[in-house]
C-alpha positions in Angstrom: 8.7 -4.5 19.0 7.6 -2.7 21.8 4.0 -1.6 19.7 2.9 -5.4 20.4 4.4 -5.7 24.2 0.5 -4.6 25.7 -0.7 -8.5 25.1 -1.4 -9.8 28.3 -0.8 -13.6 28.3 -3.3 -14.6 30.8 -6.3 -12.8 28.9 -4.9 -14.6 25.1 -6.1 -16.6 24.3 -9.7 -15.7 25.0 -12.5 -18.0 24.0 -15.9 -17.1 25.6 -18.3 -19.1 23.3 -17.0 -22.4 22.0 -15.9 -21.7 18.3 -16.9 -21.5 15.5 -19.5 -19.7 17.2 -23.3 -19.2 16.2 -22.1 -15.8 14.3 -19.4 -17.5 12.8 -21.5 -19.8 11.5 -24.1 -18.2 10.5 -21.5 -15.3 8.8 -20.2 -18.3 6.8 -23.3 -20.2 5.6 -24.5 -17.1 3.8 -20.7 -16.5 2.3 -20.8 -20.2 0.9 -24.4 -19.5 -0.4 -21.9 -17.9 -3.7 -18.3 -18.2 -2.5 -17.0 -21.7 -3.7 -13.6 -24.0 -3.4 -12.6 -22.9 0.5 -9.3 -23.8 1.4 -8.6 -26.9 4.0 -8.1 -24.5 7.1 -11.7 -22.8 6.5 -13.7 -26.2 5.4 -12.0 -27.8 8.8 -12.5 -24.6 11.2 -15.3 -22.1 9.4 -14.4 -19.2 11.9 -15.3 -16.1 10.6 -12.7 -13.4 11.4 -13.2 -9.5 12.7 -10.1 -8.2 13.4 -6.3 -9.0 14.2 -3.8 -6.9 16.3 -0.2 -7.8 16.6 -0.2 -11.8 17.1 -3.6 -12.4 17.6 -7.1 -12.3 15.8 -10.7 -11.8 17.2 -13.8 -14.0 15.4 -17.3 -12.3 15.6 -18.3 -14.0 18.3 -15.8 -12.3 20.2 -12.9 -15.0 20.6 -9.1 -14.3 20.7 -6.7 -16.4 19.4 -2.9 -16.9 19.2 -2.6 -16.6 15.7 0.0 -19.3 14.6 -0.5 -18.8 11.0 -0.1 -15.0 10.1 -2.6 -14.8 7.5 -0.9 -18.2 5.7 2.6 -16.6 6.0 1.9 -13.4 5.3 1.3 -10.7 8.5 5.0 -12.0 9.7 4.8 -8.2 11.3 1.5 -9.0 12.8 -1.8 -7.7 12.1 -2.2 -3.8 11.3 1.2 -2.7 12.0 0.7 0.8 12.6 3.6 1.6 9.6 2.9 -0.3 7.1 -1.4 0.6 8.0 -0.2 4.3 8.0 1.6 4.2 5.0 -1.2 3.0 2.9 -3.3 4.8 4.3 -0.8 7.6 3.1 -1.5 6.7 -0.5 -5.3 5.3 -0.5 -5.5 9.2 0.1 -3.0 10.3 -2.5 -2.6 8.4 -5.3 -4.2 5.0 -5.7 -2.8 3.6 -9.0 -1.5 5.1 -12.0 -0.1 1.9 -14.1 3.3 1.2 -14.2 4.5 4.7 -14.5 7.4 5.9 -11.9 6.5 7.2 -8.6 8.4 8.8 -5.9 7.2 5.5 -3.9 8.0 2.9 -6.3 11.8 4.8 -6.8 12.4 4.6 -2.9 10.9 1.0 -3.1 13.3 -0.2 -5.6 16.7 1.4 -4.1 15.2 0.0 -1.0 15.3 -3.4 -2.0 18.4 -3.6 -4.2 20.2 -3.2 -0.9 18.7 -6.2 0.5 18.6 -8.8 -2.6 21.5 -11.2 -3.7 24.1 -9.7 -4.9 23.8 -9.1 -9.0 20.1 -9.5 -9.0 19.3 -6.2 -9.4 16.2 -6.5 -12.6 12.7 -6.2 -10.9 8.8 -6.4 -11.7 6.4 -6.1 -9.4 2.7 -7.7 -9.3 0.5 -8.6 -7.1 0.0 -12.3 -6.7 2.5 -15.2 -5.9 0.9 -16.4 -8.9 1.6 -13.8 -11.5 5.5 -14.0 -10.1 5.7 -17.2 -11.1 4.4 -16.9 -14.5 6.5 -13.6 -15.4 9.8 -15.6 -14.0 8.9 -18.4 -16.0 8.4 -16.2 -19.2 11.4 -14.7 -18.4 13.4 -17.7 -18.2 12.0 -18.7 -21.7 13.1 -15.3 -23.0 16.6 -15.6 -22.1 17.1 -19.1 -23.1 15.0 -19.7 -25.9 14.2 -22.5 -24.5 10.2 -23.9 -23.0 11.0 -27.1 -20.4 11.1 -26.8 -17.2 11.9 -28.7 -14.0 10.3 -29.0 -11.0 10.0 -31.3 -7.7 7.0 -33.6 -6.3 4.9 -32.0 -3.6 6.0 -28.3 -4.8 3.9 -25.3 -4.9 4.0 -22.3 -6.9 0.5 -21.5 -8.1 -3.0 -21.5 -9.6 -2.8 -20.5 -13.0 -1.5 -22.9 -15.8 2.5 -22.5 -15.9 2.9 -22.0 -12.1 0.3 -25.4 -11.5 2.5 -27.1 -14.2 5.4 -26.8 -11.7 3.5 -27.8 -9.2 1.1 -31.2 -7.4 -1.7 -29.3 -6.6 -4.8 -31.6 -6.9 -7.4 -29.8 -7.6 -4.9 -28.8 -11.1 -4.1 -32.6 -12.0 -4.8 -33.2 -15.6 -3.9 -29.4 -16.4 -0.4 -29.8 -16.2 1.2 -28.2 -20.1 3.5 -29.9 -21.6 7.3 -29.5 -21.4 7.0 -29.2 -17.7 8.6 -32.4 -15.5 8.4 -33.0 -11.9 11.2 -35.1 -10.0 11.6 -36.5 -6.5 11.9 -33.8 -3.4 15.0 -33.6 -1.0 13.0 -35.1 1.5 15.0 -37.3 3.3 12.5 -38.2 6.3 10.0 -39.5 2.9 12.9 -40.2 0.6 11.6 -41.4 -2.8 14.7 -43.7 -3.4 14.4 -45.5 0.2 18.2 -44.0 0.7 19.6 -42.5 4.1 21.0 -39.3 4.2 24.8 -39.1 4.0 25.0 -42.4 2.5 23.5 -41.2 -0.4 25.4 -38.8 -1.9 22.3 -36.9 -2.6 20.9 -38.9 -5.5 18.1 -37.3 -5.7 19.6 -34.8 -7.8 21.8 -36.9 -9.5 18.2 -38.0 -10.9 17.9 -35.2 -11.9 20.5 -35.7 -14.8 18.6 -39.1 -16.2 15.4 -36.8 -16.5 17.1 -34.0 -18.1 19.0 -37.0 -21.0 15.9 -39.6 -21.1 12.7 -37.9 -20.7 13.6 -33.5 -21.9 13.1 -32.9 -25.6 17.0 -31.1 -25.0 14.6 -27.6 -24.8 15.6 -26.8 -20.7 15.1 -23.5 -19.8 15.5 -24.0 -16.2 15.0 -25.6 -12.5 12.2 -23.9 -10.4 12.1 -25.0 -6.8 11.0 -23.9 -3.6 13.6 -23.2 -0.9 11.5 -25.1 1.7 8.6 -26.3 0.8 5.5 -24.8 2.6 2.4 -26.1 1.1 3.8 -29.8 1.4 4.5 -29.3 5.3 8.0 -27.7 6.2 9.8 -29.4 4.1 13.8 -28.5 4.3 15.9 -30.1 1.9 19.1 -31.6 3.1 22.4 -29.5 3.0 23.9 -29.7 0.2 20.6 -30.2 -1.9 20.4 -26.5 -3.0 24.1 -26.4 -3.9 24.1 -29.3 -5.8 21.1 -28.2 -7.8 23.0 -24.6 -8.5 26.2 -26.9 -9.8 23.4 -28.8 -12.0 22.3 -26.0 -13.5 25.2 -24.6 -14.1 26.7 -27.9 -15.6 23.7 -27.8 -18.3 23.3 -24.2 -18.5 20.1 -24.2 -17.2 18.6 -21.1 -15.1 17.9 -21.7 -11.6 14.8 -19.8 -10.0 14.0 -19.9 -6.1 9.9 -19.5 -5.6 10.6 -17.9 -2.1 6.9 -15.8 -2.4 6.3 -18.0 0.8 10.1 -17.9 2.4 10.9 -14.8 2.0 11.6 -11.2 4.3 12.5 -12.8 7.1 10.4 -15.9 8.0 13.3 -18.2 7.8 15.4 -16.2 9.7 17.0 -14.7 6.6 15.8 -11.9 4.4 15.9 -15.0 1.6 15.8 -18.8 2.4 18.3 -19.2 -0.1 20.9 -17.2 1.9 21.0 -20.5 4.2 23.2 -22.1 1.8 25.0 -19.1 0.0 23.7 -19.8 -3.3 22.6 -16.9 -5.7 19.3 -17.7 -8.2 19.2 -16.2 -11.4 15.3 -15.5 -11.0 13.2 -15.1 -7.8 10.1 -14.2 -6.9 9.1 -12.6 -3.6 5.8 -12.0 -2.3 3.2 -12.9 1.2 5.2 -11.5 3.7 6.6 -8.5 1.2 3.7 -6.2 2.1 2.8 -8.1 5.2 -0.8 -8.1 4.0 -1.0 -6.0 1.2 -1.1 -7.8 -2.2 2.0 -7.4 -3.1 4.8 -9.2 -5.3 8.0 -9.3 -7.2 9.8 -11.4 -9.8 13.6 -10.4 -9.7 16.0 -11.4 -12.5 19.7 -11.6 -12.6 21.5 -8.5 -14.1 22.9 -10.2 -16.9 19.5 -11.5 -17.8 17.1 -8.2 -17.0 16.5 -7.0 -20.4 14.6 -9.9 -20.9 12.1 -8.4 -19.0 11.9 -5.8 -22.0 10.4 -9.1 -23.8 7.5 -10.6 -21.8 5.2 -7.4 -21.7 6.1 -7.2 -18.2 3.8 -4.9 -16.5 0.3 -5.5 -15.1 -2.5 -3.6 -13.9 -1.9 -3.3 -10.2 1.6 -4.6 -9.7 3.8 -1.5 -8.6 0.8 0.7 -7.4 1.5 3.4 -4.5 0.0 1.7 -2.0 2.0 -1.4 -2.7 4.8 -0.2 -3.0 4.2 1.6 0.1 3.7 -1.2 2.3 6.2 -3.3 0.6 8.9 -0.3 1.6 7.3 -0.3 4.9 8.0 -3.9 5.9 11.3 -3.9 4.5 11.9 -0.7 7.3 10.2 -2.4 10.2 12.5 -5.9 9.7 15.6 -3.8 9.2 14.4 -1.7 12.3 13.4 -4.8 14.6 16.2 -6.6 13.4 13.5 -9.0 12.7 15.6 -11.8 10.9 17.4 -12.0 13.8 14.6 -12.6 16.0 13.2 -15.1 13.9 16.0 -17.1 13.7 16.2 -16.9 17.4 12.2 -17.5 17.8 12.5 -20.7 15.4 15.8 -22.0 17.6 13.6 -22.0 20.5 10.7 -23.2 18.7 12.3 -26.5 17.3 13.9 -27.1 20.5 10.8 -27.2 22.2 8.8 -29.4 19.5 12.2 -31.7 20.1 11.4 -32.1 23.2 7.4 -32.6 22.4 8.2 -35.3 19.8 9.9 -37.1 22.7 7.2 -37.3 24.7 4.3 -38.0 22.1 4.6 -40.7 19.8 2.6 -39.3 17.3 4.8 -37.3 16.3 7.0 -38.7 13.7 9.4 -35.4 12.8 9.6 -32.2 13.5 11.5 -29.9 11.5 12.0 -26.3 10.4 13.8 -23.0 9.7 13.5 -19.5 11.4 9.4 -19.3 11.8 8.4 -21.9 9.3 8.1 -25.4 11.1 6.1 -29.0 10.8 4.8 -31.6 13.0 4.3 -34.6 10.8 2.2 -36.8 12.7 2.4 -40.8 12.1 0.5 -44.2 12.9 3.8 -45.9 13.7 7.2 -44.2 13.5 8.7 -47.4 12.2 6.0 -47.4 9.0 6.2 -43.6 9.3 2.6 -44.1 7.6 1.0 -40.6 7.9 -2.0 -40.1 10.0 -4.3 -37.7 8.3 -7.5 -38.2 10.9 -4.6 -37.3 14.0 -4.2 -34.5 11.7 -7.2 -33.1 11.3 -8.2 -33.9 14.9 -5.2 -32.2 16.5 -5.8 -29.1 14.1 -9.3 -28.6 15.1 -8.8 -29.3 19.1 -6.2 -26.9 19.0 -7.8 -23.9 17.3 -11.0 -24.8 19.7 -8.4 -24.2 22.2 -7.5 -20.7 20.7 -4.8 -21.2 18.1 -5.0 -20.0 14.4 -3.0 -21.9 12.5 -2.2 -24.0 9.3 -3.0 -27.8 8.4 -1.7 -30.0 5.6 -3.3 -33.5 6.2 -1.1 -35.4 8.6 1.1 -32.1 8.8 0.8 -29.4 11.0 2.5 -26.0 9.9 3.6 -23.4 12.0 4.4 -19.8 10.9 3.8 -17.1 13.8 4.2 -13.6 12.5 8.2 -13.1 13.3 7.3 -10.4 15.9 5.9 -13.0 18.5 8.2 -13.5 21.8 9.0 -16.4 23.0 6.6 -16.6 25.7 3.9 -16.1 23.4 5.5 -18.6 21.3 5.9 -21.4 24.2 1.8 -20.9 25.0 0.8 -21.8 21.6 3.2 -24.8 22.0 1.2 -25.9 24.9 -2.0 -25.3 23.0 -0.4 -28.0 20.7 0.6 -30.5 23.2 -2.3 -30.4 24.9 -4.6 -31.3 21.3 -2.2 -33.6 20.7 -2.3 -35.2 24.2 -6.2 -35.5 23.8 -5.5 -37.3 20.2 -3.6 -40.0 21.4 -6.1 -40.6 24.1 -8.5 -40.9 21.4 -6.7 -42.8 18.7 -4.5 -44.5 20.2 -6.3 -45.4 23.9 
């Protein structure tokens, strides 16, 4: 980690015209002129970006910020690490894509990451979107079963195109959803759906589950697709047990069980794989964001048993697998087995959640805080008895914060954290203070 030790704290961050700047704007108004459906963090904060190094990025006008959002979880190894850079670089020069035929690179790539997936998951694809993932697992899963249902939970996120969507709530997709595809109540016990309280409840919500599956199914399953914790919808962690009762579900019905962990995945939750947090093997997964820290990049991995239905689906695509992919994928994997990476995170997020802890205490705003490894939420409420959200202190809080220097990731009343894993902890503790401080200035202006 030492590449990223030249910051100096007192010069980050750095704003020296109030942002977004007159370049900014004006960079961004002539984009718009022909670049349609922005996401929320650009339509709140159009800053126009120049360059990142390590844990920060630099707008056109010449601000630095704390970046608190590598990239929307994906530079968790910081901007331009000079490994991963170098080895594309490497192959931009060599050999820039040459189908889906074998390559030294993609060989090394694949040994490399059988020693870091589940055990028996050992049958691989690679793409270059979250998105195509998605849809090749959920082929796959139809392949092997025979079968075209699927289920997935409220508030999940797995895609733009029409399968992934159909798992999904995604609202600019509603009314696209195809059929055979049902959504059922999160693990969210701080918003729980039934009005239960956790440990009293035995975890119904997956025993709803089984009324979907014999009321509401045509009996044509293939499978449950879920995110590990959910990142779109705010940090959302289930509740222990949730995951392994879903794995016994499946297993009761014979259904597949794929973990979506393109967002949680290589180390952001202070595992390689979210799902190692409760010991329980998928029989699909898909990885991608952090994979190639930058580089579009992606996998869909299937359960030995099941890989030759990847011999099925037509597989292969255009770009997935290309050198330069696979070479930054293979570099990433290197520099988080080097930097022992998923142990700092864990450590990082510890630290972290300790410290928003002690922030909710003090701010009654705040409603919960909650998270895993680098991937945390502040969900910010009107009253913490209602626990009605408070999408304006939301917005607010994500706008005075970023004026203040932070980069980082709203989802209406829901803040999102994900610093790039590399971040110390005194980096880490200034964004906090960015935080507070927006969130101080909030209150004062909502709540008098």
């Amino acid at each position: 980690m030492s590449y990223w030790a030249d910051i100096d704290l007192s010069q980050v961050p750095k704003i020296v015209v109030e942002p977004p700047g007159p370049k900014s704007r004006q960079y961004h108004q002539r984009a718009s002129r022909y670049l349609k459906g922005y996401s929320s963090q650009v339509r709140l904060f159009p800053v126009v970006f120049e360059k990142g190094h390590g844990v920060t990025l630099t707008d056109v006008d010449g601000n630095t910020y704390l970046d608190f959002s590598s990239g929307i979880y994906v530079t968790s190894l910081g901007h331009c690490h000079p490994k991963v850079s170098e080895a594309v670089a490497r192959y931009a020069r060599t050999l820039m894509n040459c189908h889906d035929f074998t390559t030294p690179i993609k060989m090394q790539l694949l040994e490399k990451l059988a020693t870091v997936l589940p055990p028996g998951l050992t049958g691989v694809q690679f793409y270059d979107s979250g998105t195509a993932a998605v849809e090749a697992g959920l082929r796959a899963m139809r392949a092997v079963t025979g079968n075209f249902e699927f289920i997935s939970f409220h508030r999940d996120f797995h895609g733009k195109t029409m399968g992934a969507a159909s798992c999904a709530t995604v609202d600019a997709t509603q009314g696209m959803r195809a059929p055979g595809f049902f959504l059922v109540p999160r693990g969210y016990c701080y918003r729980c759906a039934f009005k239960l309280h956790y440990l009293e409840c035995n975890l119904h919500c997956v025993d709803f589950i089984e009324t979907v599956i014999k009321n509401e199914t045509a009996g044509r399953l293939a499978g449950i697709v879920l995110e590990p914790i959910q990142g779109w919808a705010g940090s959302i962690v289930p509740p222990d047990g949730w995951i392994q009762k879903i794995r016994a579900l499946c297993d009761k019905y014979h259904l597949l069980l794929m973990a979506d962990e393109v967002l949680t995945c290589m180390g952001r939750t202070g595992k390689m794989f979210a799902m190692e947090h409760w010991n329980t093997v998928p029989d699909v997964m898909t990885l991608g964001k952090s994979f190639g820290n930058g580089f579009p990049v992606t996998a869909m991995v299937i359960a030995d048993r099941y890989k030759d239905a990847l011999e099925k689906i037509s597989a292969s695509t255009s770009y997935g697998g290309n050198p330069m992919a696979c070479a930054a994928a293979l570099a990433s994997l290197e520099v988080i087995e080097e930097e022992k990476l998923c142990q700092h995170a864990a450590q990082l997020g510890e630290y972290l959640l300790t410290l928003l802890q002690q922030m909710q205490a003090r701010h009654p705003l705040i409603g919960e805080v909650r998270g895993k490894g680098c991937l945390l939420g502040i969900e910010l409420v009107k009253d913490r008895k209602t626990r009605e959200p408070y999408e304006e202190a939301g917005r607010l809080v994500y706008q005075k914060a970023f004026r203040k220097g932070l980069a980082w990731v709203p989802a209406g009343h829901i803040l999102r954290l994900s610093p790039p894993i590399i971040m110390s902890k005194e980096i880490a503790r200034k964004g906090l203070e960015i935080i507070e401080e927006a969130i101080a200035e909030t209150e004062r202006q909502l709540l008098g």
